[in-house]
N, C-alpha and C positions, 0 to 999 in steps of 0.2 A: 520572334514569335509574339514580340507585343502585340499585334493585330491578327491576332488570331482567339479566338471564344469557340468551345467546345462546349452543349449545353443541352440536357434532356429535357422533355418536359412530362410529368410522373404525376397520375391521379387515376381517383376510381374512377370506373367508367361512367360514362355522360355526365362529367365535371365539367366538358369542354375545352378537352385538348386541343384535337382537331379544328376546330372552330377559331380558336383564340391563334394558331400555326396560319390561317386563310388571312385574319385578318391582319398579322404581322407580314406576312409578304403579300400581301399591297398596299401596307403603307408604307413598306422598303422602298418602293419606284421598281417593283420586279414588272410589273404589268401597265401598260397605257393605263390613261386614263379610258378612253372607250373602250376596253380589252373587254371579252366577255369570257367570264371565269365562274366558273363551278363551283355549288358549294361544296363543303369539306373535300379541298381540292387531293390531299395526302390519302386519302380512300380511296386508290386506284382502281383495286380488286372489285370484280362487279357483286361477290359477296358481302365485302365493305360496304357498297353502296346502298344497297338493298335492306342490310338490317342496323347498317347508321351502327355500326361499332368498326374499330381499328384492330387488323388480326395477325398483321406484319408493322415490325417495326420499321421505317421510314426515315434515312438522313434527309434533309434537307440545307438552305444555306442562302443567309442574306448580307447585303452589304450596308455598314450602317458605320457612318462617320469613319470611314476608310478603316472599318475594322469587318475584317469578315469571320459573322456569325455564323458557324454549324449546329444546328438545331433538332434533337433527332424528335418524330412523334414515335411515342409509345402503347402498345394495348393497354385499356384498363381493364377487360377483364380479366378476371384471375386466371380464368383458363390457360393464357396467352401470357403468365406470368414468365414463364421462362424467357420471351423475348426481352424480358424487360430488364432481366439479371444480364443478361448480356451485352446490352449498349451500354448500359453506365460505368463500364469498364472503359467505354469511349469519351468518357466527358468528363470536364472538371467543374462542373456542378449542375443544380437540378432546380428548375421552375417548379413546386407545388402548388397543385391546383386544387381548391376545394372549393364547392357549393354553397352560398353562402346561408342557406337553407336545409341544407343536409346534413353540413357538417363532415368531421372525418369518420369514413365507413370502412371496412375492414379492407378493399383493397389498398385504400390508402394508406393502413396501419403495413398494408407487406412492401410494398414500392416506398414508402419511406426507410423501414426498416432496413432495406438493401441499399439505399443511398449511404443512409447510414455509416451503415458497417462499412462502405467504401470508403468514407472520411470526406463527404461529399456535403459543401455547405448549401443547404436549401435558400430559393428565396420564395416566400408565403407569398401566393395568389388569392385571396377570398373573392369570387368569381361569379357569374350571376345575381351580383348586386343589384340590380334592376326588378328582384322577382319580388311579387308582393311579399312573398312571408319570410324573405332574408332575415337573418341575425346575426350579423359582423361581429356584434362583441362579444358575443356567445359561444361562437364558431372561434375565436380567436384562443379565448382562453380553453376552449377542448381543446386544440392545436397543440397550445403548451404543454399543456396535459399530455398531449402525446407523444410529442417530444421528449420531455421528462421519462415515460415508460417506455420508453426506448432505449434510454441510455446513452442519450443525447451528451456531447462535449462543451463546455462550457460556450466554445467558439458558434458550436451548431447550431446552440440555443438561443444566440444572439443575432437572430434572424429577420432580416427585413421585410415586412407588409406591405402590400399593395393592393387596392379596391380597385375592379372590374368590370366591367362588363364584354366580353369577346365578342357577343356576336353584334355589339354594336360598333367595336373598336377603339374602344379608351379603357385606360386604367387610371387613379389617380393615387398620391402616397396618402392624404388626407378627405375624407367624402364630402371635405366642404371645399376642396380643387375644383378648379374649370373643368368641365369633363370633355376635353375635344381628342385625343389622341391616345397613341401606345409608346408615343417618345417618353415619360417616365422608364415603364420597363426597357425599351433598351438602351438607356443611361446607366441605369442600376447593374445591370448583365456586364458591361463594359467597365464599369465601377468596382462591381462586386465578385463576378468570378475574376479569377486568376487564368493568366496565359496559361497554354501548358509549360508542364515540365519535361522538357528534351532535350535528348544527347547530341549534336548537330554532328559530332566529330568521329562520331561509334558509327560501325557500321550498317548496313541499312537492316531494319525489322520491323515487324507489323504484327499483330495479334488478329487473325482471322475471325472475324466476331457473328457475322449475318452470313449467308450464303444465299446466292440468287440467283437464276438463268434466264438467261438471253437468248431470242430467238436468232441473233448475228453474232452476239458473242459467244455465246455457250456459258459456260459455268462461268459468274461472275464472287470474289469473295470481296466481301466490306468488312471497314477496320480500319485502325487509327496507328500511325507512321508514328512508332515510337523512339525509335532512335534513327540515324544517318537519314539520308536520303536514294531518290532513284530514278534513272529514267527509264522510260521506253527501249525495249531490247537487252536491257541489263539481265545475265545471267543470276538466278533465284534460284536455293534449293527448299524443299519447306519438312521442318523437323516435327513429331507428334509432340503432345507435355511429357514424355519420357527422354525426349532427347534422339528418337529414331528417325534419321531418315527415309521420308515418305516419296519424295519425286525430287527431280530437278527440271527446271523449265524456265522459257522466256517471259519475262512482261510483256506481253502482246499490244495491250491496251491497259494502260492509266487513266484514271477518269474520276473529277472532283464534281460534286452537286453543287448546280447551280438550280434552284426553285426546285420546279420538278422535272427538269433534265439532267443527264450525266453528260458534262463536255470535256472531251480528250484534251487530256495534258503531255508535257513532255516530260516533265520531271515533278516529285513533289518532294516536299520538304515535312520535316519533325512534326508531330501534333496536326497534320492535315488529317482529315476522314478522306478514306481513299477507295474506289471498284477498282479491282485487278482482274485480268481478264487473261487465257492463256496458260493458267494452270488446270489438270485435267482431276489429280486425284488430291488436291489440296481439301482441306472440309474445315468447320467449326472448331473451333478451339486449336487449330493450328496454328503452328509461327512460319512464317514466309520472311524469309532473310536474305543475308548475303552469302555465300559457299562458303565465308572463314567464320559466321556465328556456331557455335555451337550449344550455346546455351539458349532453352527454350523460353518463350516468355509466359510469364504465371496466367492460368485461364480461373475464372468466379467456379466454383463450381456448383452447379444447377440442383435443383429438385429434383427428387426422383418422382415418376408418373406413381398415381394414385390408384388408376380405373382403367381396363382394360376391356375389349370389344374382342370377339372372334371374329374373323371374317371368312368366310369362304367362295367357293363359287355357287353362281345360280342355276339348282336342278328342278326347279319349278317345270310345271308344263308349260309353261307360257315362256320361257327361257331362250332371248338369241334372237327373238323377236324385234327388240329396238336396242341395242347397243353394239358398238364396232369391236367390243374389246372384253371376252368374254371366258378364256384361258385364265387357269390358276396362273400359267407361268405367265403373263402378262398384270395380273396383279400383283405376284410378286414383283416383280420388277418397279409396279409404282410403288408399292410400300414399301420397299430398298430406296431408292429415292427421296421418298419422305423423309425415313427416318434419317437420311443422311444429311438433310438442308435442314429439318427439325429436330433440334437437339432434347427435346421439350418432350420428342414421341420416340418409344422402344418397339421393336422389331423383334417374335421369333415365330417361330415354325413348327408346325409336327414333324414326325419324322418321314412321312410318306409325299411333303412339302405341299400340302392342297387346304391348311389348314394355316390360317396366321394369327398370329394375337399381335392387338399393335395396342400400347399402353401409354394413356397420354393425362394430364390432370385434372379433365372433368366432361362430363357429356358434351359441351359447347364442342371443345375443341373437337372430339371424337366425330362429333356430327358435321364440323365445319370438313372435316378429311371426305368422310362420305360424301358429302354431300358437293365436293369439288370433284373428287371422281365421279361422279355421277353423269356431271357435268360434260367430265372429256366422257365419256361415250362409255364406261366399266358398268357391268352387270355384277350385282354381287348377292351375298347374303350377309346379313351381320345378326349377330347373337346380342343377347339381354349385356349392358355392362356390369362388368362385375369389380369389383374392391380387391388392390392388391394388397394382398396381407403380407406379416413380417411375422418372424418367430425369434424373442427375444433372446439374453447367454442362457437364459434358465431354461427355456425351452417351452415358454408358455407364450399362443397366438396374440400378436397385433393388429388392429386396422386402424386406417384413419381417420381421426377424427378432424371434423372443422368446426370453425365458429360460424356459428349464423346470427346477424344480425335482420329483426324484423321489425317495420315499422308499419303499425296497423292503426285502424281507428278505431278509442277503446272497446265500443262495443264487439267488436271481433275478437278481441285479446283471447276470449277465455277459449273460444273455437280450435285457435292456435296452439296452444300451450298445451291442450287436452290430444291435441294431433302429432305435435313433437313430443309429447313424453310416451303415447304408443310404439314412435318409434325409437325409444332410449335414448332421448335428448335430457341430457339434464341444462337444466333453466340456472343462470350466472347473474344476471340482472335484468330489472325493470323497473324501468320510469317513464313519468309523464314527457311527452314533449309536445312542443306547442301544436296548438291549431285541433287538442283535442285527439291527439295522437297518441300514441303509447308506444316505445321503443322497448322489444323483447333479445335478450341478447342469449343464445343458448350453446353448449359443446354437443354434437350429435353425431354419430358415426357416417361415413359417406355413404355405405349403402344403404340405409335408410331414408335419403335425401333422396335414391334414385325415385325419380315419376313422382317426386311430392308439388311441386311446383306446380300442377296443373288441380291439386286438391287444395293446394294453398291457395289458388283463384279463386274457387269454388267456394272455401270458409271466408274469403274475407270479402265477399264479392266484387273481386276485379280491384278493391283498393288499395289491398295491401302492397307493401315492397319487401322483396326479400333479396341478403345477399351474403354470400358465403364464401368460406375461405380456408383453405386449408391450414391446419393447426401446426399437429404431433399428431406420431401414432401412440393409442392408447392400449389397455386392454381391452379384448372380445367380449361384445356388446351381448351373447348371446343371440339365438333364434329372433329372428324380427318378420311381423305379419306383414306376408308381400301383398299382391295385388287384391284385393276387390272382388268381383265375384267373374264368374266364367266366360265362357266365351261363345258366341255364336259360329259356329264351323260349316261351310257348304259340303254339300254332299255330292251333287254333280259337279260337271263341268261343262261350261255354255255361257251365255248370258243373263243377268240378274233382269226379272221381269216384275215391272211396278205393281201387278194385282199379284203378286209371290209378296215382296215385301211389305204391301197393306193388311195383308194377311197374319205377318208376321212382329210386324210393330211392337203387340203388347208384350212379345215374350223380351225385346229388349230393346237398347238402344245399338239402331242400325251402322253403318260406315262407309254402305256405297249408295249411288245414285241408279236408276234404274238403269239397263242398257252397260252395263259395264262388265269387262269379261272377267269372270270368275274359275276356281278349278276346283276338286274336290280336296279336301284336307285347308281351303282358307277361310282366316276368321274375318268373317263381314259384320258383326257386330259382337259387342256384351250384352252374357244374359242377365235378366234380374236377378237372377241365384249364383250362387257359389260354385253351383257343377258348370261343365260344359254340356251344350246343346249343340246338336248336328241337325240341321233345317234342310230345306230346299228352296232355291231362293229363284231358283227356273221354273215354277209351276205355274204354265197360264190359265187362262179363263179356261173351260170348257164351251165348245160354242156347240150350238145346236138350231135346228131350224123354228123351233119356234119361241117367242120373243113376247113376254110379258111386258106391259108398262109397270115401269117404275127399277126393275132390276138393274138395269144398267146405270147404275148411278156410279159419276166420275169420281175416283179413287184419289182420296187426297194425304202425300207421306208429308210426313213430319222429316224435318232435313237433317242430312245425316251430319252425325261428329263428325267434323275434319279434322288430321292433325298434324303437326310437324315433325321433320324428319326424328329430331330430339324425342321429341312427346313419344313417338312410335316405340324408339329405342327405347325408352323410360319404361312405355307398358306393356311390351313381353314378358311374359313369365318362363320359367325355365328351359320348358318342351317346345318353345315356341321363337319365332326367328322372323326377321324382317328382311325381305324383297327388296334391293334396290336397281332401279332399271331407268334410265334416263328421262321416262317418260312419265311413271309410275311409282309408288310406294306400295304396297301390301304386307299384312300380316299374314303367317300361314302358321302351321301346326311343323314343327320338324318333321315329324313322319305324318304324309300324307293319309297314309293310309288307315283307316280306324281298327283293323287287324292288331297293326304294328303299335300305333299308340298303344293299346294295350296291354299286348307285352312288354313294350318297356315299360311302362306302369309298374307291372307285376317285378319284373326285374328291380326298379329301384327300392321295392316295398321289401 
């Protein structure tokens, strides 16, 4: 196994994983020289593409001085942390990648921490070196810092540096090095990590770690050949972490990462990362062995979800209209699915099964689900997300708390600070950082976080960053003021008509565009006030035969908010529930009807 490197690569997001992963396989020799390759080639998924984050983790695998590297990319965001507990059970050590401008930010504090605890020696990347307001030595010594509050090993602490730039394609050990290449780092990889440690002689096992499907394969499981070996056709039975037997089945298909293809093997050996293919009811955290293993292999064990969304189906009046897939029991069905390849997301049901709760670590991920079903063709509705709470031995409520770290320009500071502590954030530190910046660091309850991000834009105007991270559960924060003020409700149902909405402008701010088909009971804009408002937003002109100069003057709207899937979910309030339709988004009232809002009103009072 001397030629063999098992290696993740672990950072907050937009450190530039992904990036720095493009650039190491092509200067492996994976691609001609004239090859025309994509950027961040490991962002498969057209949702990856689209919003330039990584949301599945990704083996990959290069050959470098007749030693072949397996390289996995990892989510950085938090949402997606659970992928990230799970691969580094695959690897015997971890690239850290950090900003050399940002510095370590709270995802980086949770992905190193789980490297960690694994006994996993890092080697330090200080990365966008190239950017005007880097600060290598600055950055270095937080690092340490971090390390230390970690509870770093003496071994871990004695970790190697190297200066970057990824998307140029070099790193150097010193910044006064030639800067032509990435041969530094993978000298160091081949230097620094360690071969694995494997049994060649014990029978064959694997720890089931990703799960993935194929449209030729079918169910494929990834994961790292921990002890013996196996090939093609070999009888496999696969055990849970209790030691139950789950199924027995053939290896249909073996298959090791080459770039970003899986190429059939016939057999593989100890410490290879390996797709099996041909197991039907195998899942996560399983061990796939030989018939005479009987002992299971140890699984990391995960987070539990944080935040949780209802879903139901869609009884709107526009409902069936654009989507193929539009049965409770066909949603079931994908949220059984989910939760079975997503270890990260929980699955239950009411009892009359038309109602799901799927719970997962933070709006991103929740929205990244929706908004994939959407996608394949599912009609749905989803509810406000709500905070899963805990009740401690004593018997008094918990929710989650995260840390938020904020980095604003001072003059915003006080905007901030005055907005997190309405919502029972208490404030942990604050200092200057360079360029005129001010880093706010706070512990705040996650539902109070929910729909703040878009208020956050607003106080710091568009400068600020924020990012956050799940803590501990604490105690109950108390009552926290939700949304803002009311909402604008239609009353027919027809088409939104531009002299209706010029009409109705000042009473607030709008949400659709003229000509858009509306129904009665949905909210097309917020009002200025706190109450809701029920408008009509189909009233046209009155025409008549006679025709003064000057009255026809052409009606000019002010453009309406638009917002995203997320944002939607973020700003429902409790009575109220989000539309999703393949072609479409809407807000609407849960009970359409203004009768019925009422008495539920009455009823919850």
């Amino acid at each position: 196994m001397e030629n063999l490197r098992n290696i993740a690569i672990i950072a907050h997001v937009d450190h530039g994983k992904t990036t720095l992963i493009d650039s190491i396989m092509k200067q492996s020799g994976m691609f001609r020289d004239n090859q025309n390759v994509d950027e961040r080639i490991m962002d498969s998924g057209d949702l990856e593409k689209e919003r330039g984050i990584t949301i599945l983790a990704k083996p990959t695998s290069i050959q470098w001085k007749d030693t072949r590297i397996n390289i996995i990319d990892t989510p950085g965001h938090a949402d997606f942390g659970g992928e990230v507990e799970r691969v580094l059970s695959m690897t015997d050590g971890v690239i850290l990648l950090i900003d050399a401008a940002e510095g370590p930010m709270p995802q980086t504090k949770f992905v190193l921490s789980k490297a960690l605890a694994q006994g996993l020696k890092p080697i330090v990347i200080i990365n966008k070196i190239d950017k005007p307001d880097s600060r290598p030595n600055v950055v270095i010594d937080e690092v340490f810092d971090l390390f230390v509050a970690l509870d770093a090993s003496d071994e871990q602490l004695d970790f190697p540096i190297l200066y970057a730039a990824g998307r140029d394609g070099w790193c150097v050990k010193e910044l006064d090095d030639a800067k032509e290449n990435l041969s530094p780092l993978l000298n160091l990889i081949l230097e620094y990590v360690a071969p694995p440690v494997v049994e060649e002689n014990k029978p064959f096992a694997m720890l089931a770690t990703l799960l993935d499907s194929d449209a030729y394969l079918g169910r494929c499981l990834i994961g790292r050949v921990e002890q013996g070996s196996a090939h093609v056709n070999d009888t496999v039975k696969v055990i849970d972490l209790k030691g139950n037997q789950i199924e027995t089945g053939r290896l249909t298909k073996l298959l090791k990462f080459e770039g970003t293809h899986r190429t059939p093997v016939d057999k593989v050996q100890p410490g290879d990362i390996i797709c099996i293919a041909g197991l039907t009811k195998a899942s996560v955290a399983d061990t796939i062995c030989n018939p005479s293993v009987n002992i299971p292999l140890t699984s990391t064990p995960i987070d539990p979800p944080t935040m949780s969304i209802t879903i139901t189906v869609n009884d709107s009046p526009l409902a069936g209209l654009e989507g193929k897939k539009v049965t409770s029991t066909s949603i079931r069905e994908r949220l059984l699915a989910e939760a079975e390849t997503n270890v990260a997301i929980s699955f239950s049901e009411n009892a009359n099964k038309d109602a799901f709760e799927i719970g997962g670590r933070g709006e991103l991920q929740l929205g990244v689900l929706v908004e994939t079903m959407r996608r394949e063709g599912f009609e749905l509705t989803v509810s406000r997300p709500h905070v899963v709470f805990k009740i401690d031995e004593d018997g008094k409520k918990l929710e989650p708390i995260e840390e938020v770290i904020v980095d604003v320009d001072e003059e915003y500071a006080s905007a901030v600070i005055d907005g997190m502590n309405k919502r029972k954030a208490e404030m942990i530190d604050m200092r200057n950082a360079e360029a005129g910046k001010t880093r706010l660091v706070f512990k705040a309850p996650s539902r109070a976080l929910i729909g703040y991000q878009s208020r956050f834009l607003t106080d710091t105007r568009g400068t600020g960053v924020i990012n956050r991270l799940f803590n501990s559960y604490g105690p109950y924060k108390g009552d926290i003021s939700s949304r803002r003020n009311g909402a604008l409700i239609s009353t027919q149902t027809g088409t939104s008509v531009a002299y209706a909405i010029f009409n109705l402008q000042d009473r607030g701010v709008m949400f659709l565009d003229p000509q858009t088909k509306v129904y009665q009971g949905m909210i097309v804009g917020e009002h200025n006030r706190t109450n809701d408002l029920e408008i009509n937003v189909l009233k046209g002109k009155q025409l008549t035969n006679v025709r003064a100069s000057g009255t026809d003057v052409a009606v000019t709207l002010t453009p309406p908010r638009k917002m995203s899937l997320e944002q939607m979910m973020a700003y429902i309030n409790e009575d109220e529930v989000l539309e999703v339709t393949p072609k479409n988004l809407r807000l609407r009232k849960q009970f359409l009807d203004p009768h019925e809002r009422k008495r539920a009103a009455k009823e919850q009072i």
